[in-house]
Each structure stands twice: as structure tokens, then as C-alpha cells.
VEXNU-382995 format. One record per residue: residue in one letter; residue number from 1; x, y, z of N, C-alpha, C, O, CB in turn. Coordinates in Angstrom, 2 decimals, decimal comma. Each point is the difference from the previous one (the first is absolute). Glycine has a CB too. Example, Ala and Ser with C-alpha at 12.3 -4.5 7.8 and 13.67 -1.06 7.14 Angstrom:
REC  residu  num      nxx      nyy      nzz     caxx     cayy     cazz      cxx      cyy      czz      oxx      oyy      ozz     cbxx     cbyy     cbzz
REC       A    1    13,19    -5,69     7,80    -0,89     1,19     0,00     0,90     1,20     0,00     1,04    -0,02     0,66    -2,93    -1,15     0,59
REC       S    2     1,54     2,22    -1,97     0,82     1,19     0,06    -0,77     1,09     0,73     0,51     1,11     0,17     0,67    -1,74    -2,32
REM end
This chain:
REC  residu  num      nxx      nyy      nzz     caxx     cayy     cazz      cxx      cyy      czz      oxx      oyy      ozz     cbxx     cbyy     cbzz
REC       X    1    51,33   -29,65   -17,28     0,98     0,94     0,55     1,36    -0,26    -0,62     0,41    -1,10    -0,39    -1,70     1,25     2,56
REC       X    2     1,96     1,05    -2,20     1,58    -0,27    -0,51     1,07    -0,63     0,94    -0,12    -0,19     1,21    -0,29     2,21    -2,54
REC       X    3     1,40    -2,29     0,59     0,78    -0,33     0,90     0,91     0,93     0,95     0,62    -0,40     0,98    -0,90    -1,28    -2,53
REC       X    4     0,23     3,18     1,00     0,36     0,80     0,87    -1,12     0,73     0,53     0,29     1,13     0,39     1,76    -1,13    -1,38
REC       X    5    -3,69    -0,47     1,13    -0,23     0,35     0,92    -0,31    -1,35     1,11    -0,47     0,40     1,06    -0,13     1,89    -2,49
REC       X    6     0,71    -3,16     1,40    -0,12    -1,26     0,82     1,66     0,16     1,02     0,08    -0,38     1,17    -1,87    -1,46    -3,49
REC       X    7     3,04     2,54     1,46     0,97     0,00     0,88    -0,03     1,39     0,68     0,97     0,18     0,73     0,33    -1,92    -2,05
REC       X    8    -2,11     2,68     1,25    -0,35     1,00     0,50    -0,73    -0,30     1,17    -0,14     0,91     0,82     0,29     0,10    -2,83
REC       X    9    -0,80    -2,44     2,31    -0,75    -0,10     1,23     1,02     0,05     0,91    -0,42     0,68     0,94    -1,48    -1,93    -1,68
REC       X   10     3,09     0,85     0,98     0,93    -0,05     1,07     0,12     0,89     0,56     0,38     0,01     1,18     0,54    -1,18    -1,92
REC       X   11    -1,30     2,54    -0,17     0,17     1,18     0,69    -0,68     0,47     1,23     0,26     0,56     1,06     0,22    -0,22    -3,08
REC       X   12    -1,97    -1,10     1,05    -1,20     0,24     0,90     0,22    -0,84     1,16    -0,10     0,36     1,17    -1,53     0,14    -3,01
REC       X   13     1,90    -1,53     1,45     0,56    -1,23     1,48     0,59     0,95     1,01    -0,36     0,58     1,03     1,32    -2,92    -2,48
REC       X   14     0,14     2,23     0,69     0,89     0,98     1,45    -0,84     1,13     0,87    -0,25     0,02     1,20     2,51    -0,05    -2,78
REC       X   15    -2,47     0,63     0,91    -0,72     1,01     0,35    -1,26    -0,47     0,85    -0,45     0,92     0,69     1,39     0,27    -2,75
REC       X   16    -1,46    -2,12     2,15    -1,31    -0,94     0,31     0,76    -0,19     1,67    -0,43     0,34     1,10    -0,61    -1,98    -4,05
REC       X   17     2,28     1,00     2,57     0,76    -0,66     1,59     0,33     1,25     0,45    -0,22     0,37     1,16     1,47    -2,78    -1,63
REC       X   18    -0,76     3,05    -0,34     0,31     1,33     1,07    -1,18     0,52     1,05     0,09    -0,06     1,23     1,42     0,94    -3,26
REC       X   19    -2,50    -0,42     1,38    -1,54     0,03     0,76     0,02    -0,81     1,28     0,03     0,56     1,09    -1,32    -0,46    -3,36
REC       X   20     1,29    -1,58     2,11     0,18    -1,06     0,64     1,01     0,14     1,04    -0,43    -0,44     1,07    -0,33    -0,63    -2,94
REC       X   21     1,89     1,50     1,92     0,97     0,19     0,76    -0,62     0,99     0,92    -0,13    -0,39     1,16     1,96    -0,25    -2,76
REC       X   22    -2,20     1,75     1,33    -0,44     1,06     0,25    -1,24     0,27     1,14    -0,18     0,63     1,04     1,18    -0,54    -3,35
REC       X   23    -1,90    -1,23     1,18    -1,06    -0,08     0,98    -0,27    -1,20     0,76    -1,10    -0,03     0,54     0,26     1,51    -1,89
REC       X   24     1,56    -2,45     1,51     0,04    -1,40     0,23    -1,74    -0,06     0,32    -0,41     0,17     1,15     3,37    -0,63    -0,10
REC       X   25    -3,72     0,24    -1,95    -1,13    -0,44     0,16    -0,38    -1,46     0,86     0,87    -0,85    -0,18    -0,84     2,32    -1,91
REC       X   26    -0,92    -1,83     2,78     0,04    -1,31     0,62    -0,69    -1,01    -0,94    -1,03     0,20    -0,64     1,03     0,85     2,99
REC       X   27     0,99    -2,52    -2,29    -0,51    -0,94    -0,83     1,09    -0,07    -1,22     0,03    -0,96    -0,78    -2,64     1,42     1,56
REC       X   28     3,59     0,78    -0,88     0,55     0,14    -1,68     0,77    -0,92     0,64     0,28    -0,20     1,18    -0,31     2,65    -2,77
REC       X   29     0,37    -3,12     0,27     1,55    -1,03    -0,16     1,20     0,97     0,26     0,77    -0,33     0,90    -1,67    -1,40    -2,99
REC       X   30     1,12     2,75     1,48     0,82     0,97     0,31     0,30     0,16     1,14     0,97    -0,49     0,58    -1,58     1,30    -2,07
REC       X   31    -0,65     0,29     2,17     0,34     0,48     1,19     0,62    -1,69     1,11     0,72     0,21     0,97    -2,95     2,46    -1,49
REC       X   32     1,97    -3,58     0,30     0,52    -1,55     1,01     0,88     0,05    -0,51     0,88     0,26     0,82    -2,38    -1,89    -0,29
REC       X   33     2,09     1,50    -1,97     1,53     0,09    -0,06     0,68     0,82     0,35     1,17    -0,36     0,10    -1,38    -0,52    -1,38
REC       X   34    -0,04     2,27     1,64     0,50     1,15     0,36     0,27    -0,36     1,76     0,90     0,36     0,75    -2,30     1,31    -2,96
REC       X   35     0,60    -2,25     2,37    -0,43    -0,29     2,02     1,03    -0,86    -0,32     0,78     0,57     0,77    -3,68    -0,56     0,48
REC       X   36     3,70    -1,05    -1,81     1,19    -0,68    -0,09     0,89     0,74     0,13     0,85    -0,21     0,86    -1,53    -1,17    -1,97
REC       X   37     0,74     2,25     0,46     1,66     0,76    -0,49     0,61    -0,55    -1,00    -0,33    -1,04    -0,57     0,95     1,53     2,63
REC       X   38     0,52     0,40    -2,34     0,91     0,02    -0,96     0,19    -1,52    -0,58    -0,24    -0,40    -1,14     1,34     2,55     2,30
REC       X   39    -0,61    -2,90    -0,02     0,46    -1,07    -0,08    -0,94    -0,90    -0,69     0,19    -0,62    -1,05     1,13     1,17     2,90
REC       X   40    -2,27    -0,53    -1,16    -0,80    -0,84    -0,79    -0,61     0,12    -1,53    -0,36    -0,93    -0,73     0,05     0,70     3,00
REC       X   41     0,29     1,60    -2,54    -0,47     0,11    -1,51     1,37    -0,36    -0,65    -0,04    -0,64    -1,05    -1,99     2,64     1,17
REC       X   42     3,42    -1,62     0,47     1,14    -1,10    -1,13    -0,28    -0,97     0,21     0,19    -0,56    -1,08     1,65     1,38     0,93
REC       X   43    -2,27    -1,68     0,97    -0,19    -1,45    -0,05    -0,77    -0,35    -1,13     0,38    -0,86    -0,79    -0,25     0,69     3,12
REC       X   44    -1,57     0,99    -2,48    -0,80    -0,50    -0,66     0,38     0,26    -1,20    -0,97    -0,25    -0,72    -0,51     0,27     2,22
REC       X   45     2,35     0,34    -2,11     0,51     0,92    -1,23     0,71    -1,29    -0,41    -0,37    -0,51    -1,06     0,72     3,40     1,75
REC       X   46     0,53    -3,41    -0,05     0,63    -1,35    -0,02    -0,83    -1,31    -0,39     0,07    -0,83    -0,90     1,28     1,94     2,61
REC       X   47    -2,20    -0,89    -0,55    -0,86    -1,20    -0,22    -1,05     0,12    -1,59    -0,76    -0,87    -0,42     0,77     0,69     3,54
REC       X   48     0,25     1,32    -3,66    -1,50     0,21    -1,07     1,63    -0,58    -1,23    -0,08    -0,96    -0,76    -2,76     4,06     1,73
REC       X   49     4,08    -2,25    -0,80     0,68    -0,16    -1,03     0,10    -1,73    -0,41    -0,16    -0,55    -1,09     1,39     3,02     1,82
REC       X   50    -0,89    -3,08     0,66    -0,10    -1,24    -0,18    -0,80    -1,14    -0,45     0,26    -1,02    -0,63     0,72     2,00     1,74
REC       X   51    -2,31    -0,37    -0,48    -0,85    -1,05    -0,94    -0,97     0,72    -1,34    -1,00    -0,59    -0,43     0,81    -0,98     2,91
REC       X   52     0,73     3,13    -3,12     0,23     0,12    -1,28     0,92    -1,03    -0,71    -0,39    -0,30    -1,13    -0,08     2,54     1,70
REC       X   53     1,45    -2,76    -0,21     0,76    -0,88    -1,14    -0,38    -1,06     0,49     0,44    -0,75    -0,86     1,54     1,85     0,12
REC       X   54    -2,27    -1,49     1,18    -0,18    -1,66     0,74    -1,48     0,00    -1,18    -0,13    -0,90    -0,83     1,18     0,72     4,49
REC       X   55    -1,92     1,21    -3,54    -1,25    -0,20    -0,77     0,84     0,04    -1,89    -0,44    -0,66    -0,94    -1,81     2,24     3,35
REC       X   56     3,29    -0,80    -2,49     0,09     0,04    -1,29     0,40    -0,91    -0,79    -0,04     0,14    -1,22     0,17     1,53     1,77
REC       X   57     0,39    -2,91     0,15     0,56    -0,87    -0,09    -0,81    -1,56     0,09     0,25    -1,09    -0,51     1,44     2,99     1,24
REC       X   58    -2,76    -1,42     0,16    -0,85    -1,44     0,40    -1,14    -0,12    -0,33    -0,55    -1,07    -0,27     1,53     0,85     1,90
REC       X   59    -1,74     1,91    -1,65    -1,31     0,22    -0,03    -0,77     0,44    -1,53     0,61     0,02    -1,07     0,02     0,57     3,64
REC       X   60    -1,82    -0,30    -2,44    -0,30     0,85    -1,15    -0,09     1,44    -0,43    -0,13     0,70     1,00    -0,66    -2,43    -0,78
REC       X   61     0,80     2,20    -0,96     0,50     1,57    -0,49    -1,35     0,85     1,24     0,12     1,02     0,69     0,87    -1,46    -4,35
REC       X   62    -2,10    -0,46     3,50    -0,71     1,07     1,25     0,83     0,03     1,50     0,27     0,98     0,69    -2,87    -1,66    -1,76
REC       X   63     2,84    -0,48     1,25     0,31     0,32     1,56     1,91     0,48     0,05     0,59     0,32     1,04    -2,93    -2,62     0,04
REC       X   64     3,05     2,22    -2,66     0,67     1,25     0,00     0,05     1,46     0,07     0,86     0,69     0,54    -0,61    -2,19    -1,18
REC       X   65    -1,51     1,92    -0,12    -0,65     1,27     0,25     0,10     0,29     1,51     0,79     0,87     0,35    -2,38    -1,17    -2,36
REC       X   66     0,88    -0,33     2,90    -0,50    -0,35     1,25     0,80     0,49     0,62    -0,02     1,06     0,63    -1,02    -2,79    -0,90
REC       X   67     1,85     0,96     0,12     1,50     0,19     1,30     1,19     1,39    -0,57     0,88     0,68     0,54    -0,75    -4,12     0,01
REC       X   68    -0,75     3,33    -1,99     0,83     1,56    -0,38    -0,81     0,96     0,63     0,69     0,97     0,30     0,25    -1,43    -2,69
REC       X   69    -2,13     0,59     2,72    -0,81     1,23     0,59     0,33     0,02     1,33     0,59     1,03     0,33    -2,50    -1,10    -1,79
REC       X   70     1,76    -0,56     2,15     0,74    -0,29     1,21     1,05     0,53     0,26    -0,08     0,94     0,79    -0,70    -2,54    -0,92
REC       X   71     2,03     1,28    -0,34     1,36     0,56     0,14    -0,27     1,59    -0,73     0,79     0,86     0,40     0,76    -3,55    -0,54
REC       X   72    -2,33     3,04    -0,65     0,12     1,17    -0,25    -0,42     0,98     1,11     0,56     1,01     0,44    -0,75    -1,86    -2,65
REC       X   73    -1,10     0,18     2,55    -0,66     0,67     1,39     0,78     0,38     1,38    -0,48     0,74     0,85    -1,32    -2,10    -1,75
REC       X   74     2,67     0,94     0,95     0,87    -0,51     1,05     0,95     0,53    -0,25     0,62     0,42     0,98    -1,33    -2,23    -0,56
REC       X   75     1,23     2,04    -1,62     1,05     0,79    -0,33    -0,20     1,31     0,12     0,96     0,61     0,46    -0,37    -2,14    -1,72
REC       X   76    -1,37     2,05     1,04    -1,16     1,76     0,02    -0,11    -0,25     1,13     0,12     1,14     0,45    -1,76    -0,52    -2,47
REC       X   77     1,47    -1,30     2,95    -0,72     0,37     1,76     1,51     0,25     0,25     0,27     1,17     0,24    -2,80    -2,99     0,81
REC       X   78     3,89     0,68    -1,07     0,69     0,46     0,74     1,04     0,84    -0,42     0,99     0,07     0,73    -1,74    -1,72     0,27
REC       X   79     0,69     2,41    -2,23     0,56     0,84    -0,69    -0,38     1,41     0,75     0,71     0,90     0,45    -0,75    -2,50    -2,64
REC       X   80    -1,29     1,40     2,13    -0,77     1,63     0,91     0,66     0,17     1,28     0,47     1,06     0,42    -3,05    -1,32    -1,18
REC       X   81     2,56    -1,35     1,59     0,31    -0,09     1,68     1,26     0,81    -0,13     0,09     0,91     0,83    -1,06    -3,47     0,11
REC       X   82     2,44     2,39    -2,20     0,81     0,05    -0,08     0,14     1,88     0,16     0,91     0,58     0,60    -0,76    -3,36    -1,77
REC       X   83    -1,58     3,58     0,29     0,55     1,17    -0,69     0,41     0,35    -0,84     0,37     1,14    -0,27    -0,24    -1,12     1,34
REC       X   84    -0,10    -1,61    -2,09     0,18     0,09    -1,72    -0,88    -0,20    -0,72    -1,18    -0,09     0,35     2,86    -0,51    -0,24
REC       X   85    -1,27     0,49    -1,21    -1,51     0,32    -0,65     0,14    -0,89    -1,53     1,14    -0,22    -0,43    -1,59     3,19     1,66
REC       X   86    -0,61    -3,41    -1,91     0,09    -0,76    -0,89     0,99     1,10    -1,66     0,75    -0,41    -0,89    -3,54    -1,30     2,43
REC       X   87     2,37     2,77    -1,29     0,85     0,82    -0,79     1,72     0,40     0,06     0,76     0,61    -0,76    -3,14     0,06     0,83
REC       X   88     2,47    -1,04     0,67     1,42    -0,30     0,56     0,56    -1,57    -0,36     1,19    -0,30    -0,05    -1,82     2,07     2,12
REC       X   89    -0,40    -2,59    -2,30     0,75    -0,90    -0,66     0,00    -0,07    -1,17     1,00    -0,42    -0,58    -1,17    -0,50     2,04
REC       X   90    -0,91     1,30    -2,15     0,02     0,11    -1,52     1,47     1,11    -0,24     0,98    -0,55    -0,48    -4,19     0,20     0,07
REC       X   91     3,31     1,70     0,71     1,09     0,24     0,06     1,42    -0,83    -0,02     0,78     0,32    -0,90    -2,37     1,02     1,68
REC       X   92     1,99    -2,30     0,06     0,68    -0,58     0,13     0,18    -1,32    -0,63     1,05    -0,64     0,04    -1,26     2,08     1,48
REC       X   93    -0,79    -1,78    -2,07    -0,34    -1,13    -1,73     0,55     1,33    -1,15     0,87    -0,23    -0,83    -3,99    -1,68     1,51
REC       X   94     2,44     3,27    -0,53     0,50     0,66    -1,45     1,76     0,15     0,14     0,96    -0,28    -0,71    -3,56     1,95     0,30
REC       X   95     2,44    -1,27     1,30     1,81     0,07     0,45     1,00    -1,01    -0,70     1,02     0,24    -0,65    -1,76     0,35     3,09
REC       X   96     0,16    -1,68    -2,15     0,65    -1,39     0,30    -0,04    -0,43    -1,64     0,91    -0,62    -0,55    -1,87    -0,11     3,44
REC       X   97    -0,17     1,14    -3,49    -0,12    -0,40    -1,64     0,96     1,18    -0,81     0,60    -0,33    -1,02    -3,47    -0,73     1,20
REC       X   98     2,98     2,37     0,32     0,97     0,79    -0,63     1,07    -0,28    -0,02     0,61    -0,11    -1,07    -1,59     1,36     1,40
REC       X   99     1,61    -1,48     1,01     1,24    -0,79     0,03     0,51    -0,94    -0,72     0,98     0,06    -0,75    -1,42     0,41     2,34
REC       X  100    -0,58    -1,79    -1,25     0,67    -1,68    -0,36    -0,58     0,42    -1,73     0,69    -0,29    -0,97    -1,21    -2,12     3,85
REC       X  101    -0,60     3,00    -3,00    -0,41    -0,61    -1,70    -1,32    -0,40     0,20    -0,80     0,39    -0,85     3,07    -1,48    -0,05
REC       X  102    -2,75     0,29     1,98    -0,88    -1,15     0,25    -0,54     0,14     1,47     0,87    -0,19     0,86     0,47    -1,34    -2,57
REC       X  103    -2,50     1,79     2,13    -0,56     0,09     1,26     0,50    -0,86     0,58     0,53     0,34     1,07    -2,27     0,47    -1,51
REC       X  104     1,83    -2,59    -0,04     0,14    -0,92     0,35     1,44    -0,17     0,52     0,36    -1,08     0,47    -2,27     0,57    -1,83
REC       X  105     2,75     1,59     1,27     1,28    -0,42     0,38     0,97    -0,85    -0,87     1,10    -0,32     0,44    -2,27     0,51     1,51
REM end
């Protein structure tokens, strides 16, 4: 697979949690984080960002992967909870690279 279609799955992701939101199926990880609330999916957004670098720093490139899927997942659940959407941030990376020069700021 390419690499723009492997970053094309996010789409499908989102779209996957949205369902999920929707239908809170019983048993999903989703629908229990959803039975938390708001609050708790920023928590977990925190907690995935955090031990993404703690792994990037200590661990090996798999269980960097790991904890990057995680925070991505988490980022798409509570982006939806929010009413935003992963295209709205890419927007706001193209924005941000027109401006500065550099996505990166």
C-alpha cells in the first residue's frame, strides 16, 4: 500500500468512531470512553501523548509506533466528541506551512 493510501485510513478511522459514537455498540472501547465523557478522552489524549515520548526516548521504534497509534486514536475520538474533524486540522498544518514557510513552524 502507498503512503497516501495508508494515511487515507484515518479517514476511514474517523469515520469508523463516528459509527461508534453513533451506535455505541456494547463491549466497544469507544462507546466506554464515550460513557466517560469529554473529560476523560482529554485525559487519555494526555496520557497517550505522554508515554508517546517517554517511549521515543526509552523504548523501541515498535512500541513508538504503539503509543503513536494510540494518541492518534484518541485524538480522532475526541476531535469527533468535539465536532471537529481531522480535515480541519490538516487545513490548519496547510495554513500554518503557507504562512511560516514550514509546517513545522
Amino acid at each position: 500500500r502507498s503512503d497516501a493510501q495508508q494515511i487515507a485510513f484515518l479517514g476511514t478511522l474517523q469515520r469508523v468512531i463516528a459509527q461508534r459514537i453513533a451506535a455505541r455498540p456494547p463491549g466497544s472501547y469507544t462507546a466506554k470512553l464515550l460513557a466517560e465523557g469529554t473529560r476523560r478522552i482529554a485525559q487519555k489524549v494526555g496520557e497517550e501523548g505522554l508515554e508517546l515520548a517517554l517511549a521515543a526516548v526509552a523504548q523501541s521504534d515498535a512500541e513508538v509506533i504503539g503509543e503513536a497509534a494510540d494518541l492518534l486514536y484518541h485524538t480522532l475520538l475526541l476531535l469527533e466528541v468535539k465536532g471537529l474533524s481531522l480535515s480541519q486540522i490538516v487545513a490548519e498544518l496547510e495554513a500554518r506551512h503557507t504562512e511560516r514557510g514550514t509546517a513545522a513552524g
